[in-house]
DOSE-792520 format. One line per field, with one value per residue: residue number from 1; x, y, z of N, C-alpha, C in turn. Coordinates in steps of 0.02 Angstrom, whole numbers, plus 50000, padded with zeros to 5 digits. Layout:
<sites>
seq: [NUM, ...] $
n.east: [X, ...] $
n.north: [Y, ...] $
n.up: [Z, ...] $
ca.east: [X, ...] $
ca.north: [Y, ...] $
ca.up: [Z, ...] $
c.east: [X, ...] $
c.north: [Y, ...] $
c.up: [Z, ...] $
</sites>
This chain:
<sites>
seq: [1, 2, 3, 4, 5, 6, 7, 8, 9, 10, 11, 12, 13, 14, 15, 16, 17, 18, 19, 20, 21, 22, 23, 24, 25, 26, 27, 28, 29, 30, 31, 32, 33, 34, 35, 36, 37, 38, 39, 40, 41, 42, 43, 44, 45, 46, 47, 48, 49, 50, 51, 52, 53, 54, 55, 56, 57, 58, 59, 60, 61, 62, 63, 64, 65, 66, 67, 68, 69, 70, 71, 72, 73, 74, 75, 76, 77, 78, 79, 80, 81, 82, 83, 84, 85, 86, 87, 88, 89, 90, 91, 92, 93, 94, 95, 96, 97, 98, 99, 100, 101, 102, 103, 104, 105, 106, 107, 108, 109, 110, 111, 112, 113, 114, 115, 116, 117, 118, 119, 120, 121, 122, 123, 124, 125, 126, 127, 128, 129, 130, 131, 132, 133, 134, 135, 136, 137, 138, 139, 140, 141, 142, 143, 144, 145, 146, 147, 148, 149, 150, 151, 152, 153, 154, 155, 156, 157, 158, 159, 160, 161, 162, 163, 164, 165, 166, 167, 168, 169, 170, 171, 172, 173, 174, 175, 176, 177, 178, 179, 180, 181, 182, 183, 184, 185, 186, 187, 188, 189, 190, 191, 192, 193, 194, 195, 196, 197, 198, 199, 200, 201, 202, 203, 204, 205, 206, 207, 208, 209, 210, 211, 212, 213] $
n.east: [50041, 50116, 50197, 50118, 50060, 50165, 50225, 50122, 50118, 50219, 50188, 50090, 50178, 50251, 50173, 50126, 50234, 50269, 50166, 50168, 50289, 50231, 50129, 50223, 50282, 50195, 50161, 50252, 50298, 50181, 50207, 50320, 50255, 50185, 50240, 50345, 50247, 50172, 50279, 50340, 50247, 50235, 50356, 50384, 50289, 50230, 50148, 50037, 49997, 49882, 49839, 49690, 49666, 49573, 49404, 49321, 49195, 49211, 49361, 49410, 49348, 49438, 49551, 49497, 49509, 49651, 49734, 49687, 49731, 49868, 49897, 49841, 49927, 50064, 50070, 50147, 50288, 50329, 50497, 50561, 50594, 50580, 50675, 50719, 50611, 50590, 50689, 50658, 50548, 50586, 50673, 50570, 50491, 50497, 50409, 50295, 50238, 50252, 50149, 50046, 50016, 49992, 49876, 49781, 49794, 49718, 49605, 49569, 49613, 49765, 49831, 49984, 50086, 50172, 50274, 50331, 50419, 50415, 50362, 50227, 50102, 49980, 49805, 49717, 49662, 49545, 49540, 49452, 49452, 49528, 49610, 49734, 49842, 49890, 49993, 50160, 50203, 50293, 50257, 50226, 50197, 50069, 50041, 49894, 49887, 49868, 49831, 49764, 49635, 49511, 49622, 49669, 49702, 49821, 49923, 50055, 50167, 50160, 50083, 49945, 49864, 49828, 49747, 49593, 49554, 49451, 49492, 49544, 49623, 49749, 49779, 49797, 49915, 50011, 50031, 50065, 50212, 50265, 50266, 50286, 50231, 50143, 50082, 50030, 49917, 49864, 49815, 49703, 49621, 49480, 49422, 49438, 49366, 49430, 49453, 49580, 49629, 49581, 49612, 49711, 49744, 49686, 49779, 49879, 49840, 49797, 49917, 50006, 49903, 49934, 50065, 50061, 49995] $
n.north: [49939, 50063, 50079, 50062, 50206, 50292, 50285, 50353, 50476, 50502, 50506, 50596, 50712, 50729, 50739, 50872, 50933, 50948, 50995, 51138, 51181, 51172, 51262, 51384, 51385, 51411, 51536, 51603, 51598, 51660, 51793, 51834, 51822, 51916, 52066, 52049, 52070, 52185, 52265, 52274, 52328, 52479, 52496, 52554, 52676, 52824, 52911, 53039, 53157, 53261, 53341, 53397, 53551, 53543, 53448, 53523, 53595, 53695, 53689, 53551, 53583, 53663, 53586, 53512, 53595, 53629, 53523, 53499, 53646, 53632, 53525, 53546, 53629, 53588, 53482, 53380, 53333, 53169, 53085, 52910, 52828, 52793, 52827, 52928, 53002, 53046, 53105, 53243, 53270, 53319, 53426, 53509, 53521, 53650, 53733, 53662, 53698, 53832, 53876, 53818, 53878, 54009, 53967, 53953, 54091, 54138, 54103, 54150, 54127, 54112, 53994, 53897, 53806, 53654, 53577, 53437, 53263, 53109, 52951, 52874, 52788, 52703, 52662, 52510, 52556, 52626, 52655, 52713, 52568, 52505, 52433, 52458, 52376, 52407, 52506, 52552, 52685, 52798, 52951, 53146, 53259, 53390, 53484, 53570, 53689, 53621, 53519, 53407, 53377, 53257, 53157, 53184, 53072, 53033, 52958, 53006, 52938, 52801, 52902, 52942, 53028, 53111, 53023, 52937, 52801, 52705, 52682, 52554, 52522, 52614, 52631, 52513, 52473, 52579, 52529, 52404, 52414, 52480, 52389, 52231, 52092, 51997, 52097, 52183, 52110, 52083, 52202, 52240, 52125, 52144, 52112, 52013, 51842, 51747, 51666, 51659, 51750, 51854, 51821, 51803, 51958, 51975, 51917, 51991, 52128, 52079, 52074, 52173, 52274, 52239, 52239, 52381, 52404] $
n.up: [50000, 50048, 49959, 49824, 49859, 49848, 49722, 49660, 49703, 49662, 49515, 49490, 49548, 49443, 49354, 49391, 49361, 49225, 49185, 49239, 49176, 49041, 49052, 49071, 48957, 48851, 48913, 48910, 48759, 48732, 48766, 48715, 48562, 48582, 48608, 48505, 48390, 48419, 48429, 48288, 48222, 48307, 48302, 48187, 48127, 48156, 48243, 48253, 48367, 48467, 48601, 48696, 48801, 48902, 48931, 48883, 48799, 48695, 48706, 48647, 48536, 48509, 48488, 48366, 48284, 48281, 48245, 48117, 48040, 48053, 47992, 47860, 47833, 47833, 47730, 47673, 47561, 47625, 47665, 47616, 47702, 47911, 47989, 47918, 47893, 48018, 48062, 47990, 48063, 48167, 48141, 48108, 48216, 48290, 48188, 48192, 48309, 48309, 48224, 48288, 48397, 48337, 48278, 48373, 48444, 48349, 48340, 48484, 48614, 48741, 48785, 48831, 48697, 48679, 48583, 48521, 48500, 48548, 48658, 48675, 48772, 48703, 48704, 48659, 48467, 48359, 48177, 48049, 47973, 48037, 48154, 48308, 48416, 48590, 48664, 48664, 48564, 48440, 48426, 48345, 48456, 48508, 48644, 48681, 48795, 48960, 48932, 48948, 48907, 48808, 48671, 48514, 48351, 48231, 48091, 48040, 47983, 47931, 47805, 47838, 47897, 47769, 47723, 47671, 47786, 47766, 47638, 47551, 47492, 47452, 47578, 47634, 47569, 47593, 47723, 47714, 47667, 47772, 47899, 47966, 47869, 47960, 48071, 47991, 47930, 48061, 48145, 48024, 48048, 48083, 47954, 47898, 47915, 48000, 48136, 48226, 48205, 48261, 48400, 48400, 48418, 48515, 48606, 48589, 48651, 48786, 48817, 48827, 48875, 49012, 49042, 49061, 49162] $
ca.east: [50000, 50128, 50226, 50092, 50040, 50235, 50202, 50058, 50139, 50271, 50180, 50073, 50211, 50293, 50112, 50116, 50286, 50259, 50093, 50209, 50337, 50191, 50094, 50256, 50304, 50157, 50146, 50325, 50287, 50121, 50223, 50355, 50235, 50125, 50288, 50366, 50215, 50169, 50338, 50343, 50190, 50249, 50430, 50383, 50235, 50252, 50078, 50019, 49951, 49859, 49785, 49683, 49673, 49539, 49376, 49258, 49176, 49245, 49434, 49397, 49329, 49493, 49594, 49489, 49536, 49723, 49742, 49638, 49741, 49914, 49877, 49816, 49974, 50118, 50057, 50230, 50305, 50408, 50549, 50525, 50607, 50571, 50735, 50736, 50536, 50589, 50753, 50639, 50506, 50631, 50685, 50508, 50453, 50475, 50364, 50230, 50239, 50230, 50106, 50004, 50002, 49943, 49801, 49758, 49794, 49668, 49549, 49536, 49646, 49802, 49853, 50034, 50087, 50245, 50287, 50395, 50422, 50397, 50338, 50165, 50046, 49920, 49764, 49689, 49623, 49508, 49530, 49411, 49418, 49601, 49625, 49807, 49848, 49893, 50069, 50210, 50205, 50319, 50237, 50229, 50144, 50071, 49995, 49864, 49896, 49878, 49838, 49715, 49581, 49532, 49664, 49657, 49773, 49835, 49961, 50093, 50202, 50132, 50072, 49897, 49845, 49798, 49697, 49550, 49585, 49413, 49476, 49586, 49690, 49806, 49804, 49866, 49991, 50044, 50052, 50111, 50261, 50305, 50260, 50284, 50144, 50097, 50065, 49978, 49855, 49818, 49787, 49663, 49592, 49412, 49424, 49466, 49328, 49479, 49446, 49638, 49676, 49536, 49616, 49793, 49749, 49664, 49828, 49949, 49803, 49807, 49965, 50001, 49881, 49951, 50135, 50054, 49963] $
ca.north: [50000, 50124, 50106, 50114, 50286, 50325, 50292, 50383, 50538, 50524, 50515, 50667, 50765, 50741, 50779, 50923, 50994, 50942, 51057, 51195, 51193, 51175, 51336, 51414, 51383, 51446, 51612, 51631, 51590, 51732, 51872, 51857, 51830, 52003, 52085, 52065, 52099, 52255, 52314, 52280, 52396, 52543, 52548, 52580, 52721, 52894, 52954, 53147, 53175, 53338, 53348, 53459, 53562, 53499, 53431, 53557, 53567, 53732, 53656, 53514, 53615, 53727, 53547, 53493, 53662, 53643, 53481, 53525, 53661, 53600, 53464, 53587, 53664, 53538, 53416, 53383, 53232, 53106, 53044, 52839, 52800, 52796, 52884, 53023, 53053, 53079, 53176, 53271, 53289, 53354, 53499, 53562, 53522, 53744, 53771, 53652, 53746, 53918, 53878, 53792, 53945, 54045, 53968, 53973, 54141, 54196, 54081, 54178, 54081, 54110, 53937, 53887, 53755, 53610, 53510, 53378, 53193, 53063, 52907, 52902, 52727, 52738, 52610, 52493, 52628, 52596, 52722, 52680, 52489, 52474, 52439, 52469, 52359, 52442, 52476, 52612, 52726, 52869, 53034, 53195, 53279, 53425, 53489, 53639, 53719, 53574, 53453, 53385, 53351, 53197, 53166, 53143, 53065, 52985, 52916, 53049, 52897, 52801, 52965, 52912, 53083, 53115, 52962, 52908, 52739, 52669, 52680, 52512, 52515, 52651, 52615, 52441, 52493, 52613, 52517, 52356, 52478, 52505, 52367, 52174, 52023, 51981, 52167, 52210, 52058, 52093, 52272, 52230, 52065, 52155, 52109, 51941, 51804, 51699, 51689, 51647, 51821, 51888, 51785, 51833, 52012, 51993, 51909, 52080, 52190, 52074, 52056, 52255, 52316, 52207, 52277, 52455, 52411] $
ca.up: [50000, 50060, 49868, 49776, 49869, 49826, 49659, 49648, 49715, 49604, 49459, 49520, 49560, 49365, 49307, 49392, 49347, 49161, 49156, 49265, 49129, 48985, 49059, 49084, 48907, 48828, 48939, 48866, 48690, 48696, 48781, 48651, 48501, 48586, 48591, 48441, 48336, 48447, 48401, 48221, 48218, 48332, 48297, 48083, 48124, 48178, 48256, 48239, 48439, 48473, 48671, 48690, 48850, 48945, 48883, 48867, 48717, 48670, 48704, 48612, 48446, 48474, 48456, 48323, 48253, 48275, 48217, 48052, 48013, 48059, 47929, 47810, 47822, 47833, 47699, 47662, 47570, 47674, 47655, 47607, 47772, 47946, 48010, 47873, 47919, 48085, 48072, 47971, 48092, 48231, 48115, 48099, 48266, 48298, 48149, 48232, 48367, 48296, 48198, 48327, 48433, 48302, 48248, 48461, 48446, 48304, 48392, 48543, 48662, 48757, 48801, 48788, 48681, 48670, 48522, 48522, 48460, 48622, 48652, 48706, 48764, 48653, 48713, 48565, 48432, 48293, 48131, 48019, 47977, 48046, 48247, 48333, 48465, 48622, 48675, 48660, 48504, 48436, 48402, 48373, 48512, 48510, 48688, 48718, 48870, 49015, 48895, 49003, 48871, 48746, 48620, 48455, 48338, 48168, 48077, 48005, 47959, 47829, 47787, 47842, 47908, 47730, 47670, 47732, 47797, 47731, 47558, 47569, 47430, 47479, 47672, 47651, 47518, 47609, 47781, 47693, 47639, 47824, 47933, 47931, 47841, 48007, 48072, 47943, 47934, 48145, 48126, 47976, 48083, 48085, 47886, 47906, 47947, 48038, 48242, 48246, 48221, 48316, 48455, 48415, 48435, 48588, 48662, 48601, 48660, 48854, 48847, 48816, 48951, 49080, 49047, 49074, 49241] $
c.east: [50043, 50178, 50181, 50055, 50095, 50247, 50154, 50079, 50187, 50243, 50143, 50127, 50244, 50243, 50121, 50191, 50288, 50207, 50141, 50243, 50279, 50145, 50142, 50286, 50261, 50156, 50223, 50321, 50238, 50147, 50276, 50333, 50195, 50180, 50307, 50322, 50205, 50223, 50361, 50314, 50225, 50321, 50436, 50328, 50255, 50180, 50082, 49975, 49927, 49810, 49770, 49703, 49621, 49464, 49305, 49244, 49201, 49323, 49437, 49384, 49398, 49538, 49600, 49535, 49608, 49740, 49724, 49698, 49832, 49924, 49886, 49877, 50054, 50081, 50103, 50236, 50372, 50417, 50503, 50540, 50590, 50620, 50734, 50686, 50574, 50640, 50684, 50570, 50529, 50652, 50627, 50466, 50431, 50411, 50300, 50207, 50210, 50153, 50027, 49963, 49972, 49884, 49743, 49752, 49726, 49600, 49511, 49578, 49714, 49837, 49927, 50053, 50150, 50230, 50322, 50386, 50428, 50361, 50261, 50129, 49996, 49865, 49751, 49639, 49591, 49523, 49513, 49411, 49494, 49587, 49699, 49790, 49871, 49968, 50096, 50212, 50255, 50278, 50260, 50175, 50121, 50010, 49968, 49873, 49910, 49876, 49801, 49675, 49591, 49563, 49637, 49727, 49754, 49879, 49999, 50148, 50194, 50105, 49992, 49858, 49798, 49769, 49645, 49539, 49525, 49430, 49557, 49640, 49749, 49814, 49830, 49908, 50039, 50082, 50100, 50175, 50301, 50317, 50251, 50201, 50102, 50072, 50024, 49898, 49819, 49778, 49721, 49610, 49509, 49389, 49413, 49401, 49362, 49489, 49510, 49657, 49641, 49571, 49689, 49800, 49730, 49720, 49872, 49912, 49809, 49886, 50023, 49986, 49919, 50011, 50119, 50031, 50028] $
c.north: [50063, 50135, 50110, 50210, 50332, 50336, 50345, 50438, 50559, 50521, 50582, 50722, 50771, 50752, 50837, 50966, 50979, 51001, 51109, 51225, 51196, 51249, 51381, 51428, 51431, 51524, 51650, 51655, 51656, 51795, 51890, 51858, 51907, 52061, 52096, 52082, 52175, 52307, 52318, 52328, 52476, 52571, 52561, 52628, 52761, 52940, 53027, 53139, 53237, 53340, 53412, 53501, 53567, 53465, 53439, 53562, 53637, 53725, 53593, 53528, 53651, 53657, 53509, 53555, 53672, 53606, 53489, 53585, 53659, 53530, 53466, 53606, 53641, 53473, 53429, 53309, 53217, 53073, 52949, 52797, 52831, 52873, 52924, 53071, 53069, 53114, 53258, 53337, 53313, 53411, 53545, 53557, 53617, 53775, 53732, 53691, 53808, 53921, 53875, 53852, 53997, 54042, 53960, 54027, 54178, 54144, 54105, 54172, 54089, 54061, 53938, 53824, 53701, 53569, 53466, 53305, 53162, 53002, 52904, 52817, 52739, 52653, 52584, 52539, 52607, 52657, 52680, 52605, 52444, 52497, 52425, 52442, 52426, 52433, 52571, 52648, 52796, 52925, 53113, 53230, 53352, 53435, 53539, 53648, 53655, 53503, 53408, 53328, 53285, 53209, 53166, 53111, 53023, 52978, 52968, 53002, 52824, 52870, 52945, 52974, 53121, 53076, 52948, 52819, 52672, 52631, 52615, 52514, 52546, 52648, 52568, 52461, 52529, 52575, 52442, 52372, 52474, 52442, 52291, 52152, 52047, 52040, 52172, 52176, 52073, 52159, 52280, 52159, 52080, 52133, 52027, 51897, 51735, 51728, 51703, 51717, 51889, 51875, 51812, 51919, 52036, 51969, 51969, 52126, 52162, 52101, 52147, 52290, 52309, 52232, 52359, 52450, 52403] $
c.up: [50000, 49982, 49850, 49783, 49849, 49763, 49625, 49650, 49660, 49542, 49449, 49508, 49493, 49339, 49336, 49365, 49268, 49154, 49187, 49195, 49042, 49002, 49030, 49006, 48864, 48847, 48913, 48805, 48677, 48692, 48737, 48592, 48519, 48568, 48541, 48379, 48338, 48419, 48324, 48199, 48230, 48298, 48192, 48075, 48166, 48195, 48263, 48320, 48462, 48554, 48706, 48780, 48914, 48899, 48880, 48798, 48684, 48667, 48653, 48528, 48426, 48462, 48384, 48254, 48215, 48213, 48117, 48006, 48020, 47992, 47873, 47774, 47824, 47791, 47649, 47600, 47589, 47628, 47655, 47679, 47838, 47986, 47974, 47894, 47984, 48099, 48040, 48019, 48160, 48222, 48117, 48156, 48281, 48260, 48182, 48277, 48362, 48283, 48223, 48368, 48387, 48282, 48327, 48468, 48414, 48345, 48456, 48614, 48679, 48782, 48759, 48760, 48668, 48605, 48507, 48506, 48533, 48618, 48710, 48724, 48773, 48689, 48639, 48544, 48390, 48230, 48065, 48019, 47992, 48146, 48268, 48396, 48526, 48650, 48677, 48603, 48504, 48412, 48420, 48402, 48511, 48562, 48685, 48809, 48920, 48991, 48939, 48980, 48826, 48702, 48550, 48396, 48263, 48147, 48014, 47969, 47957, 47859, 47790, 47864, 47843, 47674, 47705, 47700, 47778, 47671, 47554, 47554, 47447, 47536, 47680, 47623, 47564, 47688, 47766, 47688, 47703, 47875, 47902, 47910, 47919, 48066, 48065, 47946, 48009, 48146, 48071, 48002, 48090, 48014, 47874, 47953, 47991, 48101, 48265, 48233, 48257, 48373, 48474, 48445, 48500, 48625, 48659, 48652, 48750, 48858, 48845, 48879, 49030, 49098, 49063, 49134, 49303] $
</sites>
């Protein structure tokens, strides 16, 4: 009786450190597949961030405002690379700036404003029929006054700021262009009648939040 209870234990105790090492494997395997897709994404896009300064609805119209004509007025063309857009977008950070303040100015509004390139974590976003996991992003930032208010934001690199992201053709092209296959396909996963990448996106998007909590 008392071997086979010795037995018993011991076979127990190698079931249980087999499933240990089989959890442990898997929770490995997700946080480096959430990871490395997450970052395929962020580190080849260059978001446009505009917050406003709190989020009254007259602060809010003056960000819609900014944003709108900041846009208007820097619709530039980038460089084909990442690093050139963004050397690029470090030289003209002042003119954001200026500019920004001016169109605050004829608005009514004395608020002061910063502009600068930073890394920002952005929650999962939807823009039009494309969703961004959730994670670390580079942008450029541009705050009203306290910066308090809801953001808004888009995609200055792909040059997505001026497409609307409905119209497929040129938003994949363009994002295909920047970011890997399997990126691309997650980010576009609302498109796709395959659960497996419904499923995949929901592990970047846990496995994202959880690194921010």
């Amino acid at each position: 009786m008392i071997g086979w209870l010795k037995k018993e234990s011991k076979i127990l105790l190698i079931s249980l450190i087999i499933g240990v090492l089989f959890a442990s494997g898997v929770a490995a395997y997700t946080f480096a597949y959430a990871v490395t897709v997450q970052r395929s994404i962020s580190e080849n896009v260059i978001r446009f961030h505009v917050m406003a300064h709190s989020n009254s609805a007259e602060e809010q119209l003056l960000k819609e405002y900014v944003k709108t004509e900041i846009l208007e007025e820097f619709s530039i063309s980038l460089p084909n690379y990442i690093h050139e857009t963004r050397e690029k977008f470090t030289n003209m950070l002042p003119e954001f700036q200026a500019h920004a303040e001016k169109v605050i100015r004829r608005a009514g509004f004395d608020h002061e404003v910063t502009a600068k390139i930073t890394h920002v974590f952005f929650p999962t976003t939807f823009y039009g029929n494309i969703a961004f996991p959730p994670g670390m992003y580079e942008a450029v930032q541009i705050s009203i006054g306290d910066g308090n208010g809801e953001n808004w934001w888009c995609l200055m690199f792909p040059p997505l700021c001026y497409v609307d992201m409905t119209a497929t053709d040129e938003s994949r092209n363009l994002l295909a262009e920047a970011i890997s296959e399997e990126g691309l396909r997650l980010i576009l996963h609302q498109e796709d009648s395959s659960p497996e990448l419904v499923i995949r996106f929901r592990v970047v998007e846990w496995w994202q939040n959880a690194r921010r909590e």
